[in-house]
C-alpha positions as CSV (number, residue, x, y, z in Angstrom):
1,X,32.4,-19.3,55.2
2,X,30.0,-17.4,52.9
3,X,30.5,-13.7,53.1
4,X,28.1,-11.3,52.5
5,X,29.9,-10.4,49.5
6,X,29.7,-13.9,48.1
7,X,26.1,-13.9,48.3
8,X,25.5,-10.6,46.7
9,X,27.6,-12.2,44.0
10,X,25.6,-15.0,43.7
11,X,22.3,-12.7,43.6
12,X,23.6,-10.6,40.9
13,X,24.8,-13.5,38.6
14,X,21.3,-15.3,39.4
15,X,19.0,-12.4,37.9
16,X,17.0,-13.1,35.0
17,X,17.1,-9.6,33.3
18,X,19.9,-7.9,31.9
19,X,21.9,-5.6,34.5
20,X,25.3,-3.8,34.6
21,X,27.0,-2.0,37.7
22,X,29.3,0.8,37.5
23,X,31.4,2.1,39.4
24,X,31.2,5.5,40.6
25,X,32.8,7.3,37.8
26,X,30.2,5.5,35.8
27,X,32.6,3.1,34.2
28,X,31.3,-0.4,33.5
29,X,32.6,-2.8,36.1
30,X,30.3,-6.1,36.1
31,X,28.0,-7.6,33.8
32,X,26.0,-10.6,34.8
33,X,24.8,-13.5,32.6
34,X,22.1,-11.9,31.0
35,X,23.3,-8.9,29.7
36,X,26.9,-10.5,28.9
37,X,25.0,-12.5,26.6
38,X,23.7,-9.0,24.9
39,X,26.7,-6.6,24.9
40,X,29.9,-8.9,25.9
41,X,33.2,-9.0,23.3
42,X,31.7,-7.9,20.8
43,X,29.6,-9.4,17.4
44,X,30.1,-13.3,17.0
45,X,32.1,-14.1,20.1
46,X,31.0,-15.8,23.3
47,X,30.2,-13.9,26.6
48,X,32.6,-14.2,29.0
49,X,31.5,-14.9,32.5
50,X,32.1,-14.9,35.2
51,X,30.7,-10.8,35.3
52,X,33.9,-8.7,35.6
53,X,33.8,-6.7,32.7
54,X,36.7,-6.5,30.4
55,X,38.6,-3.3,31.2
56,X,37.9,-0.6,28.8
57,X,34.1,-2.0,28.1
58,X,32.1,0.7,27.0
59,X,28.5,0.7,25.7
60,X,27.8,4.1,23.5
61,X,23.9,3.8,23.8
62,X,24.3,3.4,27.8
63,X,27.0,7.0,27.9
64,X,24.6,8.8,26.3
65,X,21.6,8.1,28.7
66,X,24.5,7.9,32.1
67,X,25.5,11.8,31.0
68,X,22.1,13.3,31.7
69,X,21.3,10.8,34.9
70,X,25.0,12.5,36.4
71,X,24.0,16.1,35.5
72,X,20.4,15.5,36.9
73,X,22.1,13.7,40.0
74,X,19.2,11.8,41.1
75,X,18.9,8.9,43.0
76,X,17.2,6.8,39.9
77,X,16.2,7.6,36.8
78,X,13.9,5.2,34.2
79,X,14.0,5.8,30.4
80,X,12.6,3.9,27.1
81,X,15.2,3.1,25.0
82,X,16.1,1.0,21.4
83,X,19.3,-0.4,22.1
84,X,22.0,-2.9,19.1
85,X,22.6,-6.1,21.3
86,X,24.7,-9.1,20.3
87,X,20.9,-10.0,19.8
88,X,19.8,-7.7,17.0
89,X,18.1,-4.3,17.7
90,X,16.0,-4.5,21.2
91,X,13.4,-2.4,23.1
92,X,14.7,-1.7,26.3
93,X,12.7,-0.2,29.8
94,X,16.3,1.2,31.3
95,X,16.7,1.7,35.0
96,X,19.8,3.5,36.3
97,X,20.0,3.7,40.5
98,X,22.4,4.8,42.2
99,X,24.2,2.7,44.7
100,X,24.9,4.3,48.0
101,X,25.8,3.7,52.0
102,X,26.6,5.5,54.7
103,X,30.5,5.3,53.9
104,X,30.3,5.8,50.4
105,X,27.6,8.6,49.0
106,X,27.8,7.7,45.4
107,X,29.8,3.6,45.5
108,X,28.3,3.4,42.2
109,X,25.1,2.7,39.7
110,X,23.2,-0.4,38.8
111,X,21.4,-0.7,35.8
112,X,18.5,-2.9,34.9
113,X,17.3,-3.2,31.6
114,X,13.6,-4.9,31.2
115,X,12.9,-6.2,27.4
116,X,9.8,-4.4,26.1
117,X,10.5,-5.9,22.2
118,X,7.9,-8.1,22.2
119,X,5.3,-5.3,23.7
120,X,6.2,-2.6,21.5
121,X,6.1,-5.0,18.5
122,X,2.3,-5.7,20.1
123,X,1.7,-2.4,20.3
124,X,2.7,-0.9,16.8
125,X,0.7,-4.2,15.3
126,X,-2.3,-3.0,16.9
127,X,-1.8,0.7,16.2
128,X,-1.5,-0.6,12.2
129,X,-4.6,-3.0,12.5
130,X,-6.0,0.0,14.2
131,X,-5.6,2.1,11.2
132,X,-6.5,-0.2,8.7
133,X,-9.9,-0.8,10.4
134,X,-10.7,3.4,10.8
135,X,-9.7,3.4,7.1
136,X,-12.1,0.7,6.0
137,X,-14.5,2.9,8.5
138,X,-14.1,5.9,7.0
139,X,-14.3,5.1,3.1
140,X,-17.5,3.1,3.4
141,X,-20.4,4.3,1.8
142,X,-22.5,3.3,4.3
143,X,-22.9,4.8,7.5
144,X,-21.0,3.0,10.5
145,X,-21.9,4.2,13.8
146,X,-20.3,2.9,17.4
147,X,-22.5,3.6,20.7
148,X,-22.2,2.1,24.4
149,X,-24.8,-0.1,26.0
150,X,-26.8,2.7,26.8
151,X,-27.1,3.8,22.9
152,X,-24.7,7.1,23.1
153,X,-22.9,7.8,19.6
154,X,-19.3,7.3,20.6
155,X,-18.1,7.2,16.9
156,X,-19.4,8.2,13.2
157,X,-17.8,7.9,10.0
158,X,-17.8,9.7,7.2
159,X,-20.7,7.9,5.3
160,X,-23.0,8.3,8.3
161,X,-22.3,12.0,7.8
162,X,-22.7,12.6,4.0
163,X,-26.7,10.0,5.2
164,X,-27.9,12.1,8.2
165,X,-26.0,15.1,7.1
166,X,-24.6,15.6,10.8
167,X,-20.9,16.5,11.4
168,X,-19.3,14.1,13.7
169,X,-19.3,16.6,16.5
170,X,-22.9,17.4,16.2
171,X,-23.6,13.7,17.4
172,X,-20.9,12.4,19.7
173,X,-22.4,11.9,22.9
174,X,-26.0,12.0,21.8
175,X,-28.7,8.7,21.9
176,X,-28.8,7.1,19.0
177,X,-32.6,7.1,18.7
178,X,-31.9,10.7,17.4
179,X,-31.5,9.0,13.6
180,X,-35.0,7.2,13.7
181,X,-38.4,8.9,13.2
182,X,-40.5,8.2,16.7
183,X,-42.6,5.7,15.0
184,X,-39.8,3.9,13.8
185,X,-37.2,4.3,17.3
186,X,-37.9,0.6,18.2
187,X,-36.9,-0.5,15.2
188,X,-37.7,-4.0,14.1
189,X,-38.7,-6.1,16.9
190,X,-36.7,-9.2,14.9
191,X,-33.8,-6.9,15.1
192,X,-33.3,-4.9,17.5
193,X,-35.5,-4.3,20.7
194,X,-35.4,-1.0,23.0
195,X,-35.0,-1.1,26.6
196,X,-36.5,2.1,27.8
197,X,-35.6,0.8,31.7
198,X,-31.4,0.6,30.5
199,X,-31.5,2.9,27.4
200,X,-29.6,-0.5,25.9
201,X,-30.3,-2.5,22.8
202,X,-30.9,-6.5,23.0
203,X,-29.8,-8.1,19.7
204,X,-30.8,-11.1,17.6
205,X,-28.2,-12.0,14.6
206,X,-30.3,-10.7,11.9
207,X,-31.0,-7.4,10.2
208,X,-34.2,-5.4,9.7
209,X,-35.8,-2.2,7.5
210,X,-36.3,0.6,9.6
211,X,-36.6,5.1,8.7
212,X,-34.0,7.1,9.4
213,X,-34.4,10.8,9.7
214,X,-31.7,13.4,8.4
215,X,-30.9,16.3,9.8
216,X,-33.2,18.2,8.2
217,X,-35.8,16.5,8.8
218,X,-36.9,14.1,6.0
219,X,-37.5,10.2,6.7
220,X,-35.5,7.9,4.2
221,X,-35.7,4.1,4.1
222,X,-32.5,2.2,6.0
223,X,-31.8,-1.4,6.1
224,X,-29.8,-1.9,9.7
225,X,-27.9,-4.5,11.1
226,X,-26.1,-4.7,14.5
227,X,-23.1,-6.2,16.1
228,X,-22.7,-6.4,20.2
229,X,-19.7,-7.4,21.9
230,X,-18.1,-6.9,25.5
231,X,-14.9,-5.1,27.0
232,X,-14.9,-6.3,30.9
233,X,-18.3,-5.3,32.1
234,X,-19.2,-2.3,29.2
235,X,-21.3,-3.3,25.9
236,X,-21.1,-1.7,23.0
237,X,-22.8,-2.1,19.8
238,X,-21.5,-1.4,16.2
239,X,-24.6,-0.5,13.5
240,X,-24.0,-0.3,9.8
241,X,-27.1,1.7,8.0
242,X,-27.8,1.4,4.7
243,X,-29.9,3.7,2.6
244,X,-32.0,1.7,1.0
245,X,-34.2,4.0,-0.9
246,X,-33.6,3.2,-4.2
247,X,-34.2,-0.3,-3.7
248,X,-37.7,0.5,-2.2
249,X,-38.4,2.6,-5.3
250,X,-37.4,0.1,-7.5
251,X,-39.3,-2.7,-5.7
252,X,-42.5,0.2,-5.7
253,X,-41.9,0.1,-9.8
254,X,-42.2,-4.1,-9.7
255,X,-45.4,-3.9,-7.6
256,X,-46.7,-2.1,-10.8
257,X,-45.6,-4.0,-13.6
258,X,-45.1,-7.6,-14.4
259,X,-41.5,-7.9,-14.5
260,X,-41.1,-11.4,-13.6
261,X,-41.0,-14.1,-16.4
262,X,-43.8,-16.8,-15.7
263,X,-41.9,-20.1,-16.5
264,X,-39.1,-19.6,-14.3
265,X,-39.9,-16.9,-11.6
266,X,-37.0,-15.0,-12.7
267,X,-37.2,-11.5,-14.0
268,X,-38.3,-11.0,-17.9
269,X,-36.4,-9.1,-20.2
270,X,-37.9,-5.6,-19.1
271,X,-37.3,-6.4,-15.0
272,X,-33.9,-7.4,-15.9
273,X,-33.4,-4.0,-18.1
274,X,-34.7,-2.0,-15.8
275,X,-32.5,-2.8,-12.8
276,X,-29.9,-3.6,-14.1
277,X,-29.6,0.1,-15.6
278,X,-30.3,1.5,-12.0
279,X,-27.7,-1.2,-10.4
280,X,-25.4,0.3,-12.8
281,X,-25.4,3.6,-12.0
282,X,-25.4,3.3,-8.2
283,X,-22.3,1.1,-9.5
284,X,-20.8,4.2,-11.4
285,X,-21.2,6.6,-8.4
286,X,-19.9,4.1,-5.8
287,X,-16.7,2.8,-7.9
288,X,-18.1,-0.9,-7.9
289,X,-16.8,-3.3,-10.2
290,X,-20.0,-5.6,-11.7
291,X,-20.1,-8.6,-14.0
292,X,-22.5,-9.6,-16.6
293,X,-23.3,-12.9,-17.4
294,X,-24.8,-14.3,-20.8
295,X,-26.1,-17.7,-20.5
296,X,-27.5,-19.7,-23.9
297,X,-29.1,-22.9,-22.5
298,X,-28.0,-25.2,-25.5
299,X,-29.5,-27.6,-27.5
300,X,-33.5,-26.6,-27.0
301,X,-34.2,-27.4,-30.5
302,X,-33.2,-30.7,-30.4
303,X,-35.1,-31.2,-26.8
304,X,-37.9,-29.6,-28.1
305,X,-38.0,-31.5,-31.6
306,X,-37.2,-34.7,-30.1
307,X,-38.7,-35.2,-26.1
308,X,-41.2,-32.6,-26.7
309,X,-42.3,-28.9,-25.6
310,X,-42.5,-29.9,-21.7
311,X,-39.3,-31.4,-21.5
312,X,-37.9,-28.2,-23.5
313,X,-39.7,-26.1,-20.5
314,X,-38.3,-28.6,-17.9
315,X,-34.8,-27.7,-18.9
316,X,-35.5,-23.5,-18.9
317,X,-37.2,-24.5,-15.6
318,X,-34.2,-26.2,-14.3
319,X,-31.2,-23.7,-16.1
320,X,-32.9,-20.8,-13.9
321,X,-33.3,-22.7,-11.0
322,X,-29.1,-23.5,-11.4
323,X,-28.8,-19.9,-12.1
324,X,-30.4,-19.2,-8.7
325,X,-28.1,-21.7,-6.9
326,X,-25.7,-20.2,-8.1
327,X,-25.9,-16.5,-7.6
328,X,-26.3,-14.2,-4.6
329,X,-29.8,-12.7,-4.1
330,X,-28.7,-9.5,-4.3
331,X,-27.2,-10.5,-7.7
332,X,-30.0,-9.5,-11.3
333,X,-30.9,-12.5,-12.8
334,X,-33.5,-12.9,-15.7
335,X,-34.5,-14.9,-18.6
336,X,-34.5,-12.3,-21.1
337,X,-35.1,-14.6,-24.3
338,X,-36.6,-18.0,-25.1
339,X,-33.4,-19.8,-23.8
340,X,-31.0,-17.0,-22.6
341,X,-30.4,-15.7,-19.3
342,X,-28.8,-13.0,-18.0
343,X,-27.2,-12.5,-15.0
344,X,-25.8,-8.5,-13.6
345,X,-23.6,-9.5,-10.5
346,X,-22.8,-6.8,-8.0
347,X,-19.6,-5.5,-5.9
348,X,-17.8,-8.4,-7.8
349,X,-14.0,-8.5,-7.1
350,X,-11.1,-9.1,-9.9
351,X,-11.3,-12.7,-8.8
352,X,-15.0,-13.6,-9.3
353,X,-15.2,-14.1,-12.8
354,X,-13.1,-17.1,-12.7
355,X,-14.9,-17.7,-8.9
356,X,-18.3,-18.1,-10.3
357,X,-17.8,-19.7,-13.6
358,X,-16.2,-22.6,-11.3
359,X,-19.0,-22.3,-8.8
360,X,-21.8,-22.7,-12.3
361,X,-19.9,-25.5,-13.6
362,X,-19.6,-27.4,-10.2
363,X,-23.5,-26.7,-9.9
364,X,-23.9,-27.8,-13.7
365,X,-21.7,-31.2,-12.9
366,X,-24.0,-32.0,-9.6
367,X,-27.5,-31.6,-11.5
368,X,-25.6,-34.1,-14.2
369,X,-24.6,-36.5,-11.9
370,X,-28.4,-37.1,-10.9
371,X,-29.9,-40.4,-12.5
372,X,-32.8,-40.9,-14.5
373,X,-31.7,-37.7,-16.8
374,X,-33.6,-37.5,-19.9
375,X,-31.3,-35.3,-21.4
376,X,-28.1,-33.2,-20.5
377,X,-28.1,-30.0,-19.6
378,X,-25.7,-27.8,-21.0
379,X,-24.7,-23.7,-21.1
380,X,-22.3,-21.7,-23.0
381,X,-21.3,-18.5,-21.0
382,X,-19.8,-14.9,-21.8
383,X,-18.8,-12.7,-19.0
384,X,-17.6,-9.2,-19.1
385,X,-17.0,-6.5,-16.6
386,X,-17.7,-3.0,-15.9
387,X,-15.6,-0.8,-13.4
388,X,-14.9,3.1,-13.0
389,X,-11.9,2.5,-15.0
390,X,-14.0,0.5,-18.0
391,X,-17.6,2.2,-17.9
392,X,-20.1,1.3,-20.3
393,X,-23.7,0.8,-20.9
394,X,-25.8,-2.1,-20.3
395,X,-26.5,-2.6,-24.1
396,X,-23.0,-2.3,-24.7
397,X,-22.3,-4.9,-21.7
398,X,-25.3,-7.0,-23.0
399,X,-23.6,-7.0,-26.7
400,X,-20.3,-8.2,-25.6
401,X,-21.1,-10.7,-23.4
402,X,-23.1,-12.0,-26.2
403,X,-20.7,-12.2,-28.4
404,X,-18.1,-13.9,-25.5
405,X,-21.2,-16.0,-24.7
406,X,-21.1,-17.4,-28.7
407,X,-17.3,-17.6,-29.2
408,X,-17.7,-20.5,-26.2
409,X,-20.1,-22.2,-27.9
410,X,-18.2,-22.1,-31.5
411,X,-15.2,-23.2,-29.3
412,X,-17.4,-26.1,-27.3
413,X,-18.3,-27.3,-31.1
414,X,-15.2,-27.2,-32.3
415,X,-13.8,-29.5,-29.3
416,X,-16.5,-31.8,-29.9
417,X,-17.4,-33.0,-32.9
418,X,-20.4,-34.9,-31.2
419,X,-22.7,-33.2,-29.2
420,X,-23.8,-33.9,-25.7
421,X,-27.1,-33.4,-27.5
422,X,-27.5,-34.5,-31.3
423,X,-29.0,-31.2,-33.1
424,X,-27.7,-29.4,-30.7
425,X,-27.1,-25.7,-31.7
């Protein structure tokens, strides 16, 4: 016949989690499957089963935690604890519970160990991604600012601060719409459109130009894009602001000069110098690595001299229009010569020089794949960098990449006795 003791020996051996009983001098007495398989015989052997610990088992991490449950004499007591297994180190939830009856006030003291490894592992990845993302946050130039679905600033970084010129506790809590001028607090209706029933934003994936007001007082051109997403049945949206000012005074200066070449759209030689000098200060304030790209379009004279002046203008037409293909908008590019380009890329990282030379020369070997070619379409390149740690000026920059820009094309004729174009230069 089953006894009642049977069964509750069956129970104990069945449990999926690690637990140990003690008797009631807090000695370990029985240790079933689970947590045999942790702490039983030591490193390298096998658990022995069935549970009867072996006399004298002792578990150091458990005494320390069993001393203060005794002193505190309570009837259960749950701690958080890292605990060496046969295992490796593990992240326990420990349990201690006293075992009474009637007969026997204190028979002894089960422990149940629940593994939180996994969890706490969870929980210290996220606390890092956490950090990484409020760094990234924090050192951005432009202003970052987190509100709920009814537009209330919940967060601000430190480059909406040094824009608006409000400290973070000056805005947490307030409506958003305190940053735009009232003509502007709709904003773009492609972008953003104010509910004035909700107080919440509806949001297409684009970004618009807007004003932003400072603190005190003065309007300033932004560009502003936003980002929505949903926690159970909150919304919150993420804005980045730009200041955009200098661009709008830059683009004011184009409105009033020609500064485009005619032939290829492209800025001329002034556009490019113009810009490019203002690019390269915001660069040397920000900590922005650039590039600068020379292009030589070669072999004009013998297009020129041999298919004629429109063919010679087909090819500039089509070198800019690769150029263009090539590069970002936001990148400078201009024809600053007869056949040389010149190209001043922004935020570049270490990797893009080699990045975009590959990206050119894929673009190149496309356009000379197309039939029907009348001639081939060839450019020699010099690239060279500017950082915080290399600064220099754009004639300096223009100079050098020049002279990069030639040593390719002395290298290109020394690898090929025959041109891709006869007379070419």
């Amino acid at each position: 016949m089953t006894t009642t003791s049977d069964r509750y020996q069956r129970v104990f051996e069945n449990l999926t989690i690690p637990v140990i009983l003690l008797d009631g001098d807090y000695r370990v007495e029985s240790l079933n499957r689970p947590a045999a398989e942790l702490f039983s015989n030591g490193p390298g052997a096998e658990p022995s089963f069935p549970s009867a610990a072996e006399p004298g088992t002792d578990l150091p991490w458990l005494r320390e935690e069993l001393a203060l449950f005794a002193s505190r004499n309570l009837p259960e007591q749950i701690v958080e604890k890292s605990v060496e297994t046969r295992r490796g180190s593990r992240y326990f939830q420990v349990t201690m519970k006293r075992l009474q009856d009637g007969r026997c006030p204190t028979c002894g003291t089960m422990v149940m160990l629940a593994d939180l490894t996994e969890q706490k592992q969870a929980e210290k990845a996220l606390r890092e991604s956490e950090l990484k993302f409020r760094t990234v946050v924090q050192s951005a130039d432009d202003a970052i600012v987190l509100s709920d679905g009814h537009g209330t600033i919940l967060s601000w970084n430190q480059g909406a601060q040094a824009m608006f010129g409000y400290e973070e506790n000056e805005v947490l809590g307030q409506p958003l719409t305190m940053l735009f001028p009232d003509p502007y607090r709709q904003a773009s209706p492609d972008l953003l459109e104010w509910n004035p029933l909700t107080g919440g934003f509806r949001k297409n994936d684009k970004t618009a130009e807007s004003y932003g007001v400072r603190k005190d007082g003065s309007r300033f051109p932004v560009e502003l894009s936003v980002a929505v997403w949903e926690m159970g049945s909150e919304t919150f949206y993420s804005g980045i602001i730009r200041d955009i000012s200098e661009r709008k005074r830059a683009e004011a200066l184009l409105r009033l000069l020609s500064l485009t070449d005619e032939l290829t759209g492209l800025y001329n030689r002034r556009g490019f110098l113009m810009l490019a000098e203002q690019q390269l200060r915001m660069a040397a304030r920000t900590k922005h690595r650039m590039y600068l790209v020379f292009v030589d379009l070669d072999g004009m004279k013998w297009i020129n001299d041999t298919l004629g002046h429109q063919e010679g203008d087909r090819a500039i037409r089509e070198a800019a229009a690769l150029l263009k293909h090539t590069y970002r908008e936001s990148d400078i590019i201009a024809r600053i010569g007869g056949d040389e380009f010149a190209v001043l890329v922004s935020e570049g990282r270490k990797d893009d020089a080699a990045v975009l030379t590959v990206r050119l020369e894929k673009n190149l070997a496309q356009r000379q794949a197309r039939p029907d070619q009348s001639f081939t379409l060839s450019l020699s390149i010099g690239i060279v960098t500017c950082d915080a740690e290399n600064p220099c000026s754009l004639d300096t920059l223009l100079d050098q990449a020049d002279r990069e820009m030639y040593e390719q094309k002395q290298r290109k004729k020394a690898g090929n006795p025959v041109p891709l174009n006869p007379g070419e230069e």
